[in-house]
N, C-alpha and C positions, 0 to 999 in steps of 0.2 A: 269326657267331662265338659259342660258346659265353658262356654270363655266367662261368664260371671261369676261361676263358682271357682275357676283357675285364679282369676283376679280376687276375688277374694281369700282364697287361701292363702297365695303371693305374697299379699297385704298380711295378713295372720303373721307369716314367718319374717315378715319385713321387721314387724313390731317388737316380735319376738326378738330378737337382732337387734334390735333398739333399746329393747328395759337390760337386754344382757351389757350391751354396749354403755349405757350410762353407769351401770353398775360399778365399771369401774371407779369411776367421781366418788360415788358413797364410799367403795371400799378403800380408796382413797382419804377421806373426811376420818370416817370409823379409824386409822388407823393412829389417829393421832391423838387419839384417847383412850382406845384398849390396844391390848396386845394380839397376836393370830389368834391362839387358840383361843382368846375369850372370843374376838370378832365369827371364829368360825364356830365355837359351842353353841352361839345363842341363835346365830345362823341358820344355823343345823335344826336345831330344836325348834323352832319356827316351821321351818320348811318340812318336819316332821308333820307335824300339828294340819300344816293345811294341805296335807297329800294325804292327810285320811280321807276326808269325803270325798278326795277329786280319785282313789283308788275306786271308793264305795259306787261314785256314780256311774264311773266305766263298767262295774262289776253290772249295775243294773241298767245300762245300756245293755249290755251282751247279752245279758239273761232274757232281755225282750227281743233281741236279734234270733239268738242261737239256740236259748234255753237253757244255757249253760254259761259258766262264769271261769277266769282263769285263776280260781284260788288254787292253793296245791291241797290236793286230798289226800295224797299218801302220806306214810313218815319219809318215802326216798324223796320226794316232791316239796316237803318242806325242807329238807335238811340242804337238797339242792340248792331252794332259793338263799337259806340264809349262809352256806359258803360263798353263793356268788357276791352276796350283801355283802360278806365282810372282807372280800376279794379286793373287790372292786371299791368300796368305803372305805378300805387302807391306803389303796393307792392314792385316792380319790382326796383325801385330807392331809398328805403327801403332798399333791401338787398343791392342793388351793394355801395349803400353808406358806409354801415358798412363794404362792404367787401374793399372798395378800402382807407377808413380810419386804418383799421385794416392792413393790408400790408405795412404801413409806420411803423409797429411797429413787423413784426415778415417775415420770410426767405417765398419765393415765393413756395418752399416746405412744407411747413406748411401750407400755407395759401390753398392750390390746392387740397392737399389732404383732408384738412377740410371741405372745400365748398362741397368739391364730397360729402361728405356723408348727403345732399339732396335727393341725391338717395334710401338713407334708411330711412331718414325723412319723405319721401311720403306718403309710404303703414304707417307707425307707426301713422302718424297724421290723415290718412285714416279711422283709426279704430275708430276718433272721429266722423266721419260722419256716423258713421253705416257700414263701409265695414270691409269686414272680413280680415283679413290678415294673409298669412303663415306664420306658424310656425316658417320657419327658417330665416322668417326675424327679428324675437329673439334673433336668434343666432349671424345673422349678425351685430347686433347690440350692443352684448355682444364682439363681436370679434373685431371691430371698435372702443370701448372703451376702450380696453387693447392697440390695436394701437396706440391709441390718446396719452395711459398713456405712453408707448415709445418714445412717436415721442415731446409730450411735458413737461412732467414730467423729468426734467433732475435730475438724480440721485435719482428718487424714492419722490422727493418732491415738493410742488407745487412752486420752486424758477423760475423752467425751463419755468412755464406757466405764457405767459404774457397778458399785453392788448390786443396784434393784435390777441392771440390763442383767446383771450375772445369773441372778434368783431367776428371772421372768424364762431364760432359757430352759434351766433347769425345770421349772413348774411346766413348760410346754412342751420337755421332754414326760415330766409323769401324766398329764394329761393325755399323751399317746398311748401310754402306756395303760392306763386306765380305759384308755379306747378299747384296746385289743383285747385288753380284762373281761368288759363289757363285751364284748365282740364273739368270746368266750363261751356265754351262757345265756345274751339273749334271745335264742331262739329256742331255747331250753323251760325258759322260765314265765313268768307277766312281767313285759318291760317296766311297766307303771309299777309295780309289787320289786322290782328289782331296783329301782331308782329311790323308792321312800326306804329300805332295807340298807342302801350304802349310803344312803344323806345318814340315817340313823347311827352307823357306825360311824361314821364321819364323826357324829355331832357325840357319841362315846367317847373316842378315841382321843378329841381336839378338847371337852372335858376333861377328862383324867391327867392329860398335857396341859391344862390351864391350872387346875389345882397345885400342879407340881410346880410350874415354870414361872406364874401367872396371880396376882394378885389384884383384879381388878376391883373397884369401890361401886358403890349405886351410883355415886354423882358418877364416873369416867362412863358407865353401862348408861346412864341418862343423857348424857350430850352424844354417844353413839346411839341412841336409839333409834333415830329417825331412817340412818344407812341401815344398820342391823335388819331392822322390820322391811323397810324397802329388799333387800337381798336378800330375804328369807320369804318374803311375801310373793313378792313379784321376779325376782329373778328367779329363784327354783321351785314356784310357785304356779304364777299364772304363763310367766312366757315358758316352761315347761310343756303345761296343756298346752298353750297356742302352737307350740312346735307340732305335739302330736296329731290335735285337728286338720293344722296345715300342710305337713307332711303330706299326708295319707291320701294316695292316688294321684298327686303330684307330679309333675313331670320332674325326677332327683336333678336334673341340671339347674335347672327355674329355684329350686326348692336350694340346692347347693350354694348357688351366687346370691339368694336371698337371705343366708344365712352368713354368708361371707361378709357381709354388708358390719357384720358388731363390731370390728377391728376398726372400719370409719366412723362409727357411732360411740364408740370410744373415746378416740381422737376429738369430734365434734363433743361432747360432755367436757371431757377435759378445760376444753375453750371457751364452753359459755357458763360453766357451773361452776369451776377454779379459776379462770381465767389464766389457763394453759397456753401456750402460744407454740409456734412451730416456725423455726425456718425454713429457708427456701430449702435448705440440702437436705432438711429431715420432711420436708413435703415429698422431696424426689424419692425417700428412702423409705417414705408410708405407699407410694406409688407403687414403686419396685413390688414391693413387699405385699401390697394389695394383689396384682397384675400375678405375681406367681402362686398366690391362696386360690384366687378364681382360675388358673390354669389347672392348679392340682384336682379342682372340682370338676372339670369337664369332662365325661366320659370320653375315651378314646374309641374310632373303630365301631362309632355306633352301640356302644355299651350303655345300657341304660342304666344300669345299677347304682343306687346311692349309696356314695362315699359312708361309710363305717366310721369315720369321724361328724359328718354331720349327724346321723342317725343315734347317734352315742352321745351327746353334749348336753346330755339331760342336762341333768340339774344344780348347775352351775352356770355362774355367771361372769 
């Protein structure tokens, strides 16, 4: 690969990392006038709407590649893709629920950095299926919990840690999980056709939960609008595509630590869009906690293979 087109895809995923990492600020803002499920219904349904043409255009990209397109043509081939959809869409609104209920209750910094560490959720929950796992994602994970004890232990006691720290683990525990869901069937299915299938269940599912749980008004859906469409447009929208452009022939370490990058673009939103602020022990604790996301990313041994967590982070943000 050219060094121009390496730098630009770079750039691609950098960005990508960026509209996800701001995201959190909006879903932040959105939550202080609807509730989860309405925040992730309208989400959802959004993110529905603009992954038709972006499935459509891949389809006819391929078709002038290959001649051929990856819809499913059988009945086993559909019936495939929509378990996987709804596999992975359960879990999937699952986590985004706990994480966008928990962000009403702790700084878009805390929340970004916590979620990240999915990434080291992966391989550690990996090792219940029988996979082996390196070593130093031990370590990683020894180093991520001195982090966390920084970033949310203010003063050494658990006063600093709250609800939203409590939820945020929990939701970067199902985003793992949803990884490995993903991890499941897409090699089975069309990623693109598998990603608009569990937002869709997503955006069912966080429905039927708003109606029951959930009464939100036009005016609350009208001062949420601007985050909702922001997070539906452009986080599981465009920086979705940009991941997949950017990805693709990538070197996965380049591509890993460029996508590691949302947990500080998080942190940075937070500070200039809320006016978030951090001290020094919770800088040292974003640090930590950075230092072991980018460790967990680095193939060991010369392994070039992309982490199953970045490859899987479709469509959310």
């Amino acid at each position: 690969m050219k060094r121009s087109t390496t730098v630009t895809k770079t750039l691609l995923l950098v960005l990508t990392a960026f509209i996800w990492g701001f995201t959190f600020s909006f879903q932040s803002m959105a939550a202080e006038y609807v509730g989860t499920y309405s925040f992730l219904a309208t989400r959802s349904w959004i993110a529905v709407l603009f992954l038709v043409p972006v499935v459509k255009a891949a389809d006819s990209m391929r078709m002038k590649k290959t001649g051929n397109s990856l819809r499913p043509k059988t009945a086993g081939e559909k019936k495939l893709l929509w378990l996987a959809g709804g596999a992975s869409g359960a879990v999937l609104c699952l986590a985004s629920a706990l994480q966008q209920a928990g962000i009403a209750y702790t700084t878009t910094a805390k929340a970004s950095f916590i979620t990240a560490l999915y990434v080291i959720l992966v391989p550690v929950l990996s090792v219940f299926l029988g996979r082996k796992t390196d070593r130093k994602i031990w370590f990683c994970v020894a180093l991520s919990v001195v982090g966390l004890y920084f970033l949310c232990f203010r003063g050494g006691t658990i006063q600093g840690f709250g609800k939203g720290d409590f939820l945020m683990i929990f939701a970067a525990l199902g985003f793992a999980i949803q990884i490995l869901v993903v991890d499941r069937f897409v090699t089975l299915v069309d990623p693109i056709r598998l990603s608009r299938m569990q937002v869709m269940f997503q955006g069912i599912i966080s429905t039927v939960l708003m109606l029951i749980f959930e009464r939100p008004t036009a005016a609350d859906l009208l001062h949420a609008a601007f985050p909702i469409i922001f997070a539906g447009i452009f986080s599981s929208g465009v920086a979705y595509t940009f991941q997949i452009v950017g990805q693709k022939g990538l070197n996965p370490t380049i591509a890993s630590i460029a996508m590691c990058l949302e947990s500080v673009f998080g942190a940075i939103g937070g500070w200039l869009i809320l006016g978030q602020k951090l001290s020094p022990r919770e800088v040292l604790g974003c640090a930590l906690m950075f230092t072991a996301i980018v460790l967990a990313q680095i193939p060991s041994g010369g392994n070039e293979r992309a982490d199953t967590a970045i490859a899987s982070r479709d469509a959310e943000g």
